[in-house]
Backbone as a printed PyTorch tensor [residue, N CA C, xyz], in Angstrom:
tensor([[[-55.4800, -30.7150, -68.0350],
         [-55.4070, -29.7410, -67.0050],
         [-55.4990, -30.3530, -65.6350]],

        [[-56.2350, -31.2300, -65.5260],
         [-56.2450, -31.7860, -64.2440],
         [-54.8550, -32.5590, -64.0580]],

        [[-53.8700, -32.9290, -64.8290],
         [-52.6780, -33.2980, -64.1660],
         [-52.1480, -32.3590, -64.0130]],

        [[-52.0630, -31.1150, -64.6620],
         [-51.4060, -29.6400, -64.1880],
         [-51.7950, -29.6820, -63.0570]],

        [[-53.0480, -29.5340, -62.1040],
         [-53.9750, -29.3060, -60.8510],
         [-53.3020, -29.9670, -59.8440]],

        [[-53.1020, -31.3540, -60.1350],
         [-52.3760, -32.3650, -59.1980],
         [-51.1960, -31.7850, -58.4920]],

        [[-49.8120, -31.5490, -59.5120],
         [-48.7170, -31.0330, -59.2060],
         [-48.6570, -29.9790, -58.5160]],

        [[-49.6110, -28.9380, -58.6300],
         [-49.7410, -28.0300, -58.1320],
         [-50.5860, -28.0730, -56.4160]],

        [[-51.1340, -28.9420, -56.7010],
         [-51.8730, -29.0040, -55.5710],
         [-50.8870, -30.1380, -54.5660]],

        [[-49.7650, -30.6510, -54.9810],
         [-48.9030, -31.3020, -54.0290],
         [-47.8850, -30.5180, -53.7580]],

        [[-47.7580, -29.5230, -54.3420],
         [-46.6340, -28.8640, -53.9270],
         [-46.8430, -28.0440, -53.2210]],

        [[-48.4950, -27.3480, -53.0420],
         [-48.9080, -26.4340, -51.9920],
         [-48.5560, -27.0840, -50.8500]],

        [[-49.0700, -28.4920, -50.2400],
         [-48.8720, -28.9440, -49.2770],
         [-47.0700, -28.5250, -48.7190]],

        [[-46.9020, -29.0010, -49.3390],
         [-45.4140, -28.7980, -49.4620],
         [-44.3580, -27.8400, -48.9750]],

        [[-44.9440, -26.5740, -49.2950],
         [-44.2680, -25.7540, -49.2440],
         [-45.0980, -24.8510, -48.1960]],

        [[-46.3420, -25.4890, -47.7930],
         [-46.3930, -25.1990, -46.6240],
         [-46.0190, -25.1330, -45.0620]],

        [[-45.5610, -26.7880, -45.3790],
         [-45.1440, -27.1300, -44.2010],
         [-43.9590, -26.6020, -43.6710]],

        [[-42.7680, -26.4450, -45.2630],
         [-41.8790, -25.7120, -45.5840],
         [-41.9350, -24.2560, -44.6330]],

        [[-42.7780, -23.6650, -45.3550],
         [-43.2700, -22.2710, -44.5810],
         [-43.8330, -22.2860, -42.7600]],

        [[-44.1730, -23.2860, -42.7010],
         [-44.8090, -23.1350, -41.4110],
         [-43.7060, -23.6750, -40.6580]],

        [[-42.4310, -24.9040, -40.5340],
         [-41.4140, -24.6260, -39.6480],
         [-40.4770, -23.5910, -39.8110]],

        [[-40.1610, -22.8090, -41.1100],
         [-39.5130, -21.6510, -40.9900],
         [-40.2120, -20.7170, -40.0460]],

        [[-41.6480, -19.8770, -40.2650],
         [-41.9480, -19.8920, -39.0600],
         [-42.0020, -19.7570, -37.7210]],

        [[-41.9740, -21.5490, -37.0510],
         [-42.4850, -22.2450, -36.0080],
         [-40.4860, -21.7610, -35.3030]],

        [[-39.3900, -21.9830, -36.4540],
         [-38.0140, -22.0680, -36.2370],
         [-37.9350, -19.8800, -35.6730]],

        [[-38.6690, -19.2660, -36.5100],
         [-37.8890, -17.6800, -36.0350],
         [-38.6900, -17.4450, -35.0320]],

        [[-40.1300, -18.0510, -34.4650],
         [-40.5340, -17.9200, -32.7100],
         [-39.3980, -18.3040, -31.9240]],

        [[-38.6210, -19.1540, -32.2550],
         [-38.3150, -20.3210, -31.3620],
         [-37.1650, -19.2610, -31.2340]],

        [[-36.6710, -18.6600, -32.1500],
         [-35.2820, -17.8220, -32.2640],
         [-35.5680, -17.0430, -31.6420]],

        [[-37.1180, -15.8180, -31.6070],
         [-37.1990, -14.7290, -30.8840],
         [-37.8640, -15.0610, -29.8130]],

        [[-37.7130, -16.1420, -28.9880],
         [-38.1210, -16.4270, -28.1770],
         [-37.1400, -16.2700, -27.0110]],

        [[-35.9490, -17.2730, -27.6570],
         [-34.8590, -17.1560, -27.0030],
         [-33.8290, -16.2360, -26.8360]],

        [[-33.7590, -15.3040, -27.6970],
         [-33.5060, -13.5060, -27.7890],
         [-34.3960, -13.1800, -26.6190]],

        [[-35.4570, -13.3740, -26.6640],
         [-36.4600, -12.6600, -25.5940],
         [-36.0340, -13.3210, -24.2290]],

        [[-35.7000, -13.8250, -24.0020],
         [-35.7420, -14.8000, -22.6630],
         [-34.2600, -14.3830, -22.0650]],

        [[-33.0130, -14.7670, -23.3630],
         [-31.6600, -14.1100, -22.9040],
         [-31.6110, -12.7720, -22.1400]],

        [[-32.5300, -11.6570, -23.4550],
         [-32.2950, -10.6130, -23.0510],
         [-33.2170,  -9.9530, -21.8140]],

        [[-34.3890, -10.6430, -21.2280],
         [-34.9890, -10.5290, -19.7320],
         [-33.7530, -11.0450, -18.9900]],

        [[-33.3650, -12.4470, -19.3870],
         [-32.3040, -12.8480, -18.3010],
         [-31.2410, -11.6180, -17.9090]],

        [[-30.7190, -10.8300, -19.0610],
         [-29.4560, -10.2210, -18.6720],
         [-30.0390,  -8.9460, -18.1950]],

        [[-31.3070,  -8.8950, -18.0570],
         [-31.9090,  -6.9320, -18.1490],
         [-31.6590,  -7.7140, -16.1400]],

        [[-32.6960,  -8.8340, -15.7110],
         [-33.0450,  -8.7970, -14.4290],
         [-31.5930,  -9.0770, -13.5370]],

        [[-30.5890,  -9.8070, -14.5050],
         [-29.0770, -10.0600, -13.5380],
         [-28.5620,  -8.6180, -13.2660]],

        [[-28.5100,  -7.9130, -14.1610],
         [-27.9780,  -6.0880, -14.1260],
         [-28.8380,  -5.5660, -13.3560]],

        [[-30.0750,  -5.9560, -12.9570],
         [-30.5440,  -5.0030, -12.2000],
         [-30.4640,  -6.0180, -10.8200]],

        [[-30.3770,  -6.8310, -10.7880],
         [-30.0850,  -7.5750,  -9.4990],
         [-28.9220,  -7.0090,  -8.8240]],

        [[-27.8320,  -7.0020,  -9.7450],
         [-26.0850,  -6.3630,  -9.6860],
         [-26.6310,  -4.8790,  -8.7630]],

        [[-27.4650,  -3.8210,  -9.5090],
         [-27.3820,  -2.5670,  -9.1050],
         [-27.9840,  -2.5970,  -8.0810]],

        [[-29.0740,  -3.4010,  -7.6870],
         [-29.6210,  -3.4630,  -6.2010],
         [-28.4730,  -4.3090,  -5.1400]],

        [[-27.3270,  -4.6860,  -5.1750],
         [-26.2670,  -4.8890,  -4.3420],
         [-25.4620,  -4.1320,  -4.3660]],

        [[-25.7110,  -3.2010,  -5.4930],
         [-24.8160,  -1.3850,  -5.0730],
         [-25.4470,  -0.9360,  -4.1730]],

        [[-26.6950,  -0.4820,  -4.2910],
         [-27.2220,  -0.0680,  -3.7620],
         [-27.3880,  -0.5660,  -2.0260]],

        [[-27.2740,  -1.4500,  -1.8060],
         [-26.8610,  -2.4740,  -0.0690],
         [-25.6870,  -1.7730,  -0.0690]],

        [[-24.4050,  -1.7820,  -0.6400],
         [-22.7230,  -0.9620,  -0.3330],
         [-23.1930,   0.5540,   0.2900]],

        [[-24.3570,   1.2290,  -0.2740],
         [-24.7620,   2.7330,   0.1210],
         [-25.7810,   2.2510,   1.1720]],

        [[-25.1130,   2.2800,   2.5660],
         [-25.8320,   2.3470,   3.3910],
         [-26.3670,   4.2080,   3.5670]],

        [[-28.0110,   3.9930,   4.1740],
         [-28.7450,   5.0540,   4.7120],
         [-27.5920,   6.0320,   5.7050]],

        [[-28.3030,   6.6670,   6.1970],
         [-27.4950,   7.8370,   7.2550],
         [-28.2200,   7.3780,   8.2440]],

        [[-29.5040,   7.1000,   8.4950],
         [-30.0900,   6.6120,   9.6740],
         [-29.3370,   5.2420,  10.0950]],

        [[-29.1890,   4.3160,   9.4320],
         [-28.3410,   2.9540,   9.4710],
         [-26.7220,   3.4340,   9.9980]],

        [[-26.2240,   4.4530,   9.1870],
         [-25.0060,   4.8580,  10.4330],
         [-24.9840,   5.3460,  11.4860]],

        [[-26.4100,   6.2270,  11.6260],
         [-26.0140,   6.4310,  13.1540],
         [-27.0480,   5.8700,  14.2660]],

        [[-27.5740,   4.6670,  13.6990],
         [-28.2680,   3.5420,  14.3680],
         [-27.0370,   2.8140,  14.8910]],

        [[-26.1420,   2.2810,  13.6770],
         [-24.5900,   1.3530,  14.0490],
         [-23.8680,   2.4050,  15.9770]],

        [[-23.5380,   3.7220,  15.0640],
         [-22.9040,   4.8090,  16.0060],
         [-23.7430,   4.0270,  17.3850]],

        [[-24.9690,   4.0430,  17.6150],
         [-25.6450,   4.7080,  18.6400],
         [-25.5170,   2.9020,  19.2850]],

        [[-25.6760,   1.9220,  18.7880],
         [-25.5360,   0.5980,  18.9020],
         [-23.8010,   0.2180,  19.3380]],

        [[-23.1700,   1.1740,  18.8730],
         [-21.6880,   0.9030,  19.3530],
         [-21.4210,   1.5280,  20.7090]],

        [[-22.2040,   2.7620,  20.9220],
         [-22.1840,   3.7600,  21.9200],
         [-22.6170,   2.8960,  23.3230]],

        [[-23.5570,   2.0040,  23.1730],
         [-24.1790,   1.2240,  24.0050],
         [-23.6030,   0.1370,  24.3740]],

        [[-22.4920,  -0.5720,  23.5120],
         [-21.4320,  -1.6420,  24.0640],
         [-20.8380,  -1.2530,  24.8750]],

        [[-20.3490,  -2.2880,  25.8930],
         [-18.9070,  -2.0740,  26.9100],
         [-17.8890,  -1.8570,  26.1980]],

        [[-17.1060,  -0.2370,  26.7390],
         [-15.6290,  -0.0540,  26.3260],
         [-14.8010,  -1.3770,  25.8100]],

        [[-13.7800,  -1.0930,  25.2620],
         [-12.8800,  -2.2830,  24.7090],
         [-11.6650,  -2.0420,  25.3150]],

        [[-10.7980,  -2.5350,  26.3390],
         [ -9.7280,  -1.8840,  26.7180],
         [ -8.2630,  -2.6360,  26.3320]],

        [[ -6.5890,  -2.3500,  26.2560],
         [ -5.9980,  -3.6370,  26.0470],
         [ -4.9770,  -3.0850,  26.8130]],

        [[ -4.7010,  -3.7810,  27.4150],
         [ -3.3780,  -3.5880,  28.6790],
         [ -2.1940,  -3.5200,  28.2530]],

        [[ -1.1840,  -2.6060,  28.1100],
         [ -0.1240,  -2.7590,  27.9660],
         [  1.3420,  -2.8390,  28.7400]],

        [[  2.4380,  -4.2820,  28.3560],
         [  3.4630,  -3.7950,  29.0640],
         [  3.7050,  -2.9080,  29.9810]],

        [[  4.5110,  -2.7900,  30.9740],
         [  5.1730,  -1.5320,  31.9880],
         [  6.1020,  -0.8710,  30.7270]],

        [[  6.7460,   0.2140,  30.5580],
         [  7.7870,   0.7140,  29.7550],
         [  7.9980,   1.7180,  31.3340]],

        [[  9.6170,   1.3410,  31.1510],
         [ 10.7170,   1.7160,  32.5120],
         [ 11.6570,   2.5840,  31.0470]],

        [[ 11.6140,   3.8480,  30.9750],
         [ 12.3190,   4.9300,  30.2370],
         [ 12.8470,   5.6600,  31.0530]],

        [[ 14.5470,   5.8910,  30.4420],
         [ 15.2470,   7.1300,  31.8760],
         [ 14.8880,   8.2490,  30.5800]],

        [[ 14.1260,   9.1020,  31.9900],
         [ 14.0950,  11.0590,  31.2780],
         [ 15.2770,  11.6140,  30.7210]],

        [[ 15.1720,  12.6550,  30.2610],
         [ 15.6160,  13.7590,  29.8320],
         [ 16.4560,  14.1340,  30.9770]],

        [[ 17.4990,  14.2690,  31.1830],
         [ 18.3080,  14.5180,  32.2720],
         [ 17.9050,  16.2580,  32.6380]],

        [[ 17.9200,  16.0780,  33.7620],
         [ 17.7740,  16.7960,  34.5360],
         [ 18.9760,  17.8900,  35.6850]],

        [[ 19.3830,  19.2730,  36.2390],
         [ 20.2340,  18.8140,  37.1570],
         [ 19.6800,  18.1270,  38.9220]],

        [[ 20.3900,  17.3220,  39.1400],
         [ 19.9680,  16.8490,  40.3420],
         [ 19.8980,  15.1480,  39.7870]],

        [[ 20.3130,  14.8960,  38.7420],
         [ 20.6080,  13.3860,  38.4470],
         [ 19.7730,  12.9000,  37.2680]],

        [[ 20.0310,  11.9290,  37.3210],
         [ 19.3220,  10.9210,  36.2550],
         [ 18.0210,  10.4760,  37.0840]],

        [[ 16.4970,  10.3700,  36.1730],
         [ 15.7710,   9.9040,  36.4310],
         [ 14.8320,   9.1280,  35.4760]],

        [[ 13.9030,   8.3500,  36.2670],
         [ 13.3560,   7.6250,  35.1350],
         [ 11.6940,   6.8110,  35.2680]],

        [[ 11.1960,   7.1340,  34.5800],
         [  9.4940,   6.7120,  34.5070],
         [  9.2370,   5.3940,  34.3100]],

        [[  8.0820,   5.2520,  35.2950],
         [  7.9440,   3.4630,  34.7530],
         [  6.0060,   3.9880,  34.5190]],

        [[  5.7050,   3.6160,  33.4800],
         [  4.6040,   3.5130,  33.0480],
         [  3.7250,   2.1660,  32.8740]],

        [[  2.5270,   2.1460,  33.6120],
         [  1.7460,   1.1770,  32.9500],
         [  0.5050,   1.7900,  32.2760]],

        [[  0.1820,   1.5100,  31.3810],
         [ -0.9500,   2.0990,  30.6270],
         [ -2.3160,   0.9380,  30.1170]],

        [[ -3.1900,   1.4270,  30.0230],
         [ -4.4890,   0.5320,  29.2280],
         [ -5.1160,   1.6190,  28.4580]],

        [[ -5.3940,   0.9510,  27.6850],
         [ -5.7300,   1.8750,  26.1780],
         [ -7.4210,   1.1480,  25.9140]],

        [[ -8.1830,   2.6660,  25.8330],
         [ -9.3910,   2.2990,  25.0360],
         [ -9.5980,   2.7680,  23.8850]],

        [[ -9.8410,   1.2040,  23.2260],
         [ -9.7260,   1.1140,  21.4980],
         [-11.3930,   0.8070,  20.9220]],

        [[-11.9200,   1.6560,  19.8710],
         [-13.0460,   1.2610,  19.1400],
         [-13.6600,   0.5340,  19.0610]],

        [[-13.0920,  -0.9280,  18.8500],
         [-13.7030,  -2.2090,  18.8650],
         [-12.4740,  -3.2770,  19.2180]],

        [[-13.0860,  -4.7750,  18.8110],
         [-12.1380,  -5.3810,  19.4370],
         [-11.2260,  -5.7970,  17.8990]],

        [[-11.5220,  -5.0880,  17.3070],
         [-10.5650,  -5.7140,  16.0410],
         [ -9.2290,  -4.3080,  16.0210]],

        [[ -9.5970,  -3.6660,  16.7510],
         [ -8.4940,  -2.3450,  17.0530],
         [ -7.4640,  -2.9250,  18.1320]],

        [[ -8.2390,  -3.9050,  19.0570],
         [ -7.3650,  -4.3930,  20.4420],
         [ -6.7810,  -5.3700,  19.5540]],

        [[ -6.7890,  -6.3010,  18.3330],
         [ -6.1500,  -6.9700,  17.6190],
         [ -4.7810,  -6.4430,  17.3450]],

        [[ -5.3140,  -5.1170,  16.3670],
         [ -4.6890,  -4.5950,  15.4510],
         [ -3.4330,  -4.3430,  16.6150]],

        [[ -3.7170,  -3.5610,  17.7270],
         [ -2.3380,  -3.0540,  18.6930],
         [ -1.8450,  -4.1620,  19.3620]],

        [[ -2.5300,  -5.5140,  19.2880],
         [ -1.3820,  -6.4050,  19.4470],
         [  0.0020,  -6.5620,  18.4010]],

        [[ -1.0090,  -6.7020,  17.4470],
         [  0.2190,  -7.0380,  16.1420],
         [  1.0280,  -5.9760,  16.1930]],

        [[  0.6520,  -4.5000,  16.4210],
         [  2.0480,  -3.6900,  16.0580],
         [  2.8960,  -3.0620,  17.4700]],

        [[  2.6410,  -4.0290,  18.3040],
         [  3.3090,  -3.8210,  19.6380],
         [  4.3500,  -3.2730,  19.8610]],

        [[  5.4920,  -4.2590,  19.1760],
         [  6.8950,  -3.8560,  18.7420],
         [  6.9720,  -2.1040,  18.8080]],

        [[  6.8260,  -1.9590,  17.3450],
         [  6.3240,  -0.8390,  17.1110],
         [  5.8910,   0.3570,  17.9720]],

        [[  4.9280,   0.4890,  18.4740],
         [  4.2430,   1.1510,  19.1050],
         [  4.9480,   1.3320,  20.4650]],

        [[  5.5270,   0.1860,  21.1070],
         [  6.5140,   0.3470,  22.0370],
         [  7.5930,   0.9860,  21.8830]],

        [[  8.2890,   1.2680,  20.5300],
         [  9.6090,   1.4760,  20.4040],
         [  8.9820,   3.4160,  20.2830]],

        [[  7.8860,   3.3950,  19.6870],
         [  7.8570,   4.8960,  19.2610],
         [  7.4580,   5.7930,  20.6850]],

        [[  6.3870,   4.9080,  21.3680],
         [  5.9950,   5.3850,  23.0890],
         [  7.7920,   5.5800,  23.7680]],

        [[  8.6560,   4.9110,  23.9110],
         [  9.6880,   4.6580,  24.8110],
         [ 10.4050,   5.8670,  23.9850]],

        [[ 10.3350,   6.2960,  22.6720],
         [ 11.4300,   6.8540,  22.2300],
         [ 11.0400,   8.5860,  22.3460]],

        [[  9.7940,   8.6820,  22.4110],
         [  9.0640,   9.9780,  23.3610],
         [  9.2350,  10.2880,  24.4090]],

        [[  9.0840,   9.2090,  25.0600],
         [  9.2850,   9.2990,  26.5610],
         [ 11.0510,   9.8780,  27.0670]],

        [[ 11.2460,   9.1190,  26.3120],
         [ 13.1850,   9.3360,  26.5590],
         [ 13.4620,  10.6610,  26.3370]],

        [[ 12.4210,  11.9900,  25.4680],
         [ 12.8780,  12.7910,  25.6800],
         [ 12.1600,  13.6650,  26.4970]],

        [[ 11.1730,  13.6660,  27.2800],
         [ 10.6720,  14.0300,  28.5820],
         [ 11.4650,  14.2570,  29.6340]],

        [[ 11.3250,  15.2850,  30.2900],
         [ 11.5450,  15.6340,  31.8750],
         [ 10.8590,  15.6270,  32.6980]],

        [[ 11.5250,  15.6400,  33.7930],
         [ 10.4300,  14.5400,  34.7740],
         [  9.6270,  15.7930,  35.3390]],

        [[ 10.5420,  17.3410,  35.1670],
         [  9.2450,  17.9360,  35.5910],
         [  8.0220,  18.4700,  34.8400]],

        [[  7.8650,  17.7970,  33.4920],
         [  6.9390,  17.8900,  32.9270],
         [  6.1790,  17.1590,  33.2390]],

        [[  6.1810,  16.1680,  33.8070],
         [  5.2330,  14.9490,  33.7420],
         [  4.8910,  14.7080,  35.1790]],

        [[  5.2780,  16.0210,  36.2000],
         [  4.9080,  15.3600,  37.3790],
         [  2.9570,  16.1690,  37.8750]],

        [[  3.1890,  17.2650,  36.7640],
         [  1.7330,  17.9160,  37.1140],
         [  0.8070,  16.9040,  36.2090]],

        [[ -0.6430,  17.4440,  36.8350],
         [ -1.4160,  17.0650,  35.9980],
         [ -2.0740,  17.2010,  34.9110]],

        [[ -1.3040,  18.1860,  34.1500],
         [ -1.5210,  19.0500,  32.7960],
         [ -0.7970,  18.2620,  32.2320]],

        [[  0.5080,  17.6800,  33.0020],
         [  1.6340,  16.9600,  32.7640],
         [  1.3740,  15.2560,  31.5530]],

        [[  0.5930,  14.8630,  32.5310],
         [  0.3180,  13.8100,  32.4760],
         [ -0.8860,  13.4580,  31.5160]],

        [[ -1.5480,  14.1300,  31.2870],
         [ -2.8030,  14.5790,  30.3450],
         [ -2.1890,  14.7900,  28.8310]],

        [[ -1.1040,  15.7690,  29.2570],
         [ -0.5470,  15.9390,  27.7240],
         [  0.3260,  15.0070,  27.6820]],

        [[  0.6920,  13.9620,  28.1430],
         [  1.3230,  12.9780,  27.5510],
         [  0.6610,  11.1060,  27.3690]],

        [[ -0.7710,  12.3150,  28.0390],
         [ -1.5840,  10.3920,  27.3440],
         [ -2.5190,  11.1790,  25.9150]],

        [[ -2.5760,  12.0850,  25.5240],
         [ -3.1340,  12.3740,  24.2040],
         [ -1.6750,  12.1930,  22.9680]],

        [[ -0.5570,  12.5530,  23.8150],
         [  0.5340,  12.4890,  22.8200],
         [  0.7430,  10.9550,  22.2700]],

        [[  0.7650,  10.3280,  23.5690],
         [  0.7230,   8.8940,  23.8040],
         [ -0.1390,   8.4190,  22.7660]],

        [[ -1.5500,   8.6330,  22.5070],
         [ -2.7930,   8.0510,  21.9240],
         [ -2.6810,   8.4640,  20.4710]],

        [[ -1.9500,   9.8680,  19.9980],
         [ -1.4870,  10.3780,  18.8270],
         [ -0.8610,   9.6530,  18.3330]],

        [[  0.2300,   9.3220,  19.1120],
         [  1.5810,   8.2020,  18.6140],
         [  0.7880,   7.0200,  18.0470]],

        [[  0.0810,   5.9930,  18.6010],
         [ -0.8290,   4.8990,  18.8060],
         [ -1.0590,   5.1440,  17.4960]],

        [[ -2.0560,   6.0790,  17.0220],
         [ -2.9990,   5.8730,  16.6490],
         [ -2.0920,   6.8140,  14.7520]],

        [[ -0.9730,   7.1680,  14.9210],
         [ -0.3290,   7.5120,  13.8970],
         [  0.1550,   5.9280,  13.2790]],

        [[  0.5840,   4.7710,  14.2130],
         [  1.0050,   3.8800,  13.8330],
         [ -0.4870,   2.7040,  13.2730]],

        [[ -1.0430,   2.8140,  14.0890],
         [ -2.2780,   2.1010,  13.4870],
         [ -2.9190,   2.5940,  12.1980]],

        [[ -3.2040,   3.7230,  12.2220],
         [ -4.2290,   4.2070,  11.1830],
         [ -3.9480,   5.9100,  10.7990]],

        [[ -2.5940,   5.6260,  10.0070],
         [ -2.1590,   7.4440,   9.7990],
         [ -2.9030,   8.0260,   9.2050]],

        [[ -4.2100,   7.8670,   8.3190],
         [ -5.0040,   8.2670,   7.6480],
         [ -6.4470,   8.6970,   8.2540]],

        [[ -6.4700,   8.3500,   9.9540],
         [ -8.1260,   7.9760,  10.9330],
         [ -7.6340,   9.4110,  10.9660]],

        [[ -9.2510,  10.0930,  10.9150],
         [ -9.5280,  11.5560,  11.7840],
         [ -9.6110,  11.3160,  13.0720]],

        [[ -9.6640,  12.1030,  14.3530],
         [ -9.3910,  12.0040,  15.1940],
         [-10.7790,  10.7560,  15.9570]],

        [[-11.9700,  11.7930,  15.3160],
         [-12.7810,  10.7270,  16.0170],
         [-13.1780,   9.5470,  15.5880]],

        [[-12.2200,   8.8830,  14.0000],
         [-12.4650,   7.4800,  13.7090],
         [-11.3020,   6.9980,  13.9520]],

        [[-10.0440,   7.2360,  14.8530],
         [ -9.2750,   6.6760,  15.5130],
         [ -9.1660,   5.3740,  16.1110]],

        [[ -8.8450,   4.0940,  15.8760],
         [ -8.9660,   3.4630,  16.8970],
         [ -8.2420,   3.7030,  18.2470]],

        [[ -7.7750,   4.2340,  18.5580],
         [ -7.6350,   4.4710,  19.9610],
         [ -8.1510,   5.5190,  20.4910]],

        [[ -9.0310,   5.5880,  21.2850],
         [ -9.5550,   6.5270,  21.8750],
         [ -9.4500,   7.3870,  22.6970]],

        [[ -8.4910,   6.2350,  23.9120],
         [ -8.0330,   7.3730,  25.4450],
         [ -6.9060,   6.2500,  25.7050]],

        [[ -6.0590,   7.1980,  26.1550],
         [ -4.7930,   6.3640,  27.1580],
         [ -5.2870,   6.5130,  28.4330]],

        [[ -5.2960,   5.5570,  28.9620],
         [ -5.3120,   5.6410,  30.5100],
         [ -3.9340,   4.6450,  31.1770]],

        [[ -3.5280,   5.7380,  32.1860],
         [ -2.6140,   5.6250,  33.3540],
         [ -3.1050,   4.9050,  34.2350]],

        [[ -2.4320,   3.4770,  34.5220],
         [ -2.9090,   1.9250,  35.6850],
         [ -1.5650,   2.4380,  36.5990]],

        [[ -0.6110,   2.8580,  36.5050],
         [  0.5310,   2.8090,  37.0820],
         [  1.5160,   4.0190,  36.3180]],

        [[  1.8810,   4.9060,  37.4630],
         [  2.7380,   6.4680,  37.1080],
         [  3.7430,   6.3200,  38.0170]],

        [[  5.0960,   6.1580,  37.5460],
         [  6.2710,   6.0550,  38.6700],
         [  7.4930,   6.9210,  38.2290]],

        [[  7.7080,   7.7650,  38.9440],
         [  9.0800,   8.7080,  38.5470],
         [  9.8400,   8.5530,  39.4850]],

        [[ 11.2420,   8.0160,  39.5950],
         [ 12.3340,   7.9960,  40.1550],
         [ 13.3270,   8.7340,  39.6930]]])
């Protein structure tokens, strides 16, 4: 019996150790399950707290508003445009306009550089159908720097409500009717 005892008593060892890195091996497994799955819980919630920065407050917009309100105007000078009116009797006549435009910011005074072309051809092609005695009062001239700023601001941004427009006001530097 005592060599029965032996065998038995070497194989306990044995199949302990057996047992104890199986084990020591499924910590090690749910360890790293555990660790992945903190990693991916705190990246997703990292993700939703930079949604949450995209949703700015309402106080933060009209802190921006009230911070923009307080900058110097942005203005951008444009060309003369020399357009003959709408004929008239008593002859042919014709407007020479200089205008400066106040725009939102300065990435709006960008934007109406680039579509100059443009914006020139649609101002001149308005103008061409004007009479000069529309434009000599000052109701005159009023309704043709909002038409003016409509036009502008149809070519820049056909989709801006009136008061996220970048253009804001036409202003008249130079009014000449011949």
């Amino acid at each position: 019996m005592a060599k029965e005892a032996k065998p038995e008593a070497a194989a306990a060892p044995g199949s302990s150790k057996k047992l104890l890195i199986i084990v020591a091996a499924l910590l090690v497994v749910i360890l790293v399950i555990g660790a992945a799955g903190a990693f991916f819980l705190m990246k997703k919630h990292g993700a939703d707290d930079a949604d949450d920065d995209d949703e700015v407050p309402v106080e933060t917009v009209k802190s921006k508003k009230k911070a923009a309100k307080d900058l110097p105007p942005v203005y951008v000078a444009m060309d003369a445009f020399t357009v003959n009116l709408a004929s008239e009797p008593g002859g042919e006549q014709f407007v020479q306009l200089i205008l400066s435009v106040e725009v939102s910011d300065a990435g709006a005074g960008e934007q109406i550089k680039a579509y100059t072309p443009k914006i020139r051809n649609n101002v001149m092609m308005m103008l061409s159908g004007k009479k000069a005695s529309e434009l000599l009062t000052r109701e005159g001239k009023e309704k043709l720097a909002v038409e003016i700023r409509d036009q502008m601001n149809q070519v820049l941004d056909p989709k801006a409500r009136a008061d996220d427009a970048p253009v804001k006001e036409v202003l008249f530097t130079s009014f000449i009717i011949q």
